[in-house]
C-alpha positions, 0 to 999 in steps of 0.5 A: 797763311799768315798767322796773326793775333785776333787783336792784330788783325781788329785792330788792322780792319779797324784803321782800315774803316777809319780811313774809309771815313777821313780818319779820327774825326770821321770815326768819331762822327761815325761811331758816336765814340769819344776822341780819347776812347778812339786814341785808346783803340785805334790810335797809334800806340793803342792802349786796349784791345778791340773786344767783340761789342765793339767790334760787333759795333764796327760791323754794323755801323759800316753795314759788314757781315758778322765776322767781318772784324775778325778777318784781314782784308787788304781793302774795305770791299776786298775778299778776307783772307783765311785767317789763323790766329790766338786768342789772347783771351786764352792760353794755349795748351799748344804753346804760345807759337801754335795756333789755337784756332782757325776761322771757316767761311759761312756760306750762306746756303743750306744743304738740303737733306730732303729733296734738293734746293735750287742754289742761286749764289754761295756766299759768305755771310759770316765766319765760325771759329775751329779748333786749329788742332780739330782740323789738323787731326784729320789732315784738313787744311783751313783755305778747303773748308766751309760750314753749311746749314742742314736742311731736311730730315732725308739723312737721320739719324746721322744728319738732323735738320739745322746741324752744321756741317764742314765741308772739305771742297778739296776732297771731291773724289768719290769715295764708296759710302762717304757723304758729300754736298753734291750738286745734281742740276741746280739742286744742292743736296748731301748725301752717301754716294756710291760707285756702280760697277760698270758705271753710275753713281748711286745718290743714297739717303740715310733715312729708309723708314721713309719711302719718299727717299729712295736711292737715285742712280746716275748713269754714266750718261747722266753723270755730267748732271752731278757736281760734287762740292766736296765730302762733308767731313764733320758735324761741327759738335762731333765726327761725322 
């Protein structure tokens, strides 16, 4: 993965809008902007970099999903690629060649700590910023990594409805005790899987004053019903 400075990969996708619309006079037209304040920004010896209002403008204007700016994209309607970059805006206590942090997809799902939500489509609609070192400490790699919504009071105290989790979609491995996005059907849920032994999967809550949520055994049997997404491997204010 490439590491490039946020002002260099704004700057990139902003080039790429302005083509899309002919070039300085349909950015003009299109952003209300005068031609010297778009010299300034885009232009080709850019004076200023792009900030976030102007970037949050860029991505409303073209009707693109929030983050969208802070991502390179090789077209207007390809896929980002995981991005690493600087902030300039900060100095990094890393050194000026280390990457302070690491930009992670936003699905737009929520992962239901109650009963299961049916899942239609995943997809991305916006990106969240981590510390690259947050990751790197737990031998995480930023191209496996997605943050979902929690839905449902099923995992409490651990997991409180709204948190935000990240997701390792690498690690699908069960292991004893560990919470996972687990998909059972077309039900998304997480939850603390165990192995049985002789076969099974046991799909436990955290939550046992309520007896609504009682543990679910999957038999061997039943087992190709269960798709794991990966292990949920922090909340995005702590350690899980």
């Amino acid at each position: 993965m490439q590491k490039r400075t946020l002002s260099e990969i704004r700057l990139h996708n902003a080039r790429l809008l302005q083509d899309s619309v002919g070039g300085q006079k349909g950015m003009i037209e299109k952003t209300g902007k005068s031609q010297s304040q778009i010299s300034a920004i885009m232009g080709e010896n850019p004076s200023r970099n792009i900030g976030n209002k102007l970037a949050k403008l860029l991505e409303d204007t073209f009707a693109l999903p929030d983050g969208w700016m802070d991502h390179w994209h090789d077209t207007i309607d390809g896929d980002a690629q995981p991005s690493i970059y600087i902030r300039e805006a900060e100095k990094s206590p890393f050194g000026s060649n280390r990457p302070v942090y690491v930009a992670i997809p936003v699905l737009d799902v929520h992962l239901a700590a109650g009963f299961g939500t049916v899942v239609d489509r995943e997809e991305v609609t916006q990106w969240t910023e981590i510390p690259h070192e947050f990751i790197a400490s737990d031998g995480l790699s930023a191209l496996s990594l997605a943050a979902v919504h929690i839905s449902g009071d099923s995992m409490t105290p651990r997991l409180q409805n709204g948190d935000r989790v990240l997701i390792d979609t690498a690690d699908k491995q069960i292991k004893d005790g560990k919470v996972y996005a687990i998909a059972v059907e077309d039900e998304l849920r997480v939850k603390r899987l165990f192995k049985k032994i002789g076969g099974g999967i046991l799909i436990s809550s955290d939550n046992k004053a309520d007896p609504a949520y009682r543990d679910e055994l999957i038999t061997p049997q039943d087992e190709h019903h269960l798709r794991v997404i990966g292990r949920v491997v922090r909340i995005i204010s702590g350690a899980l």
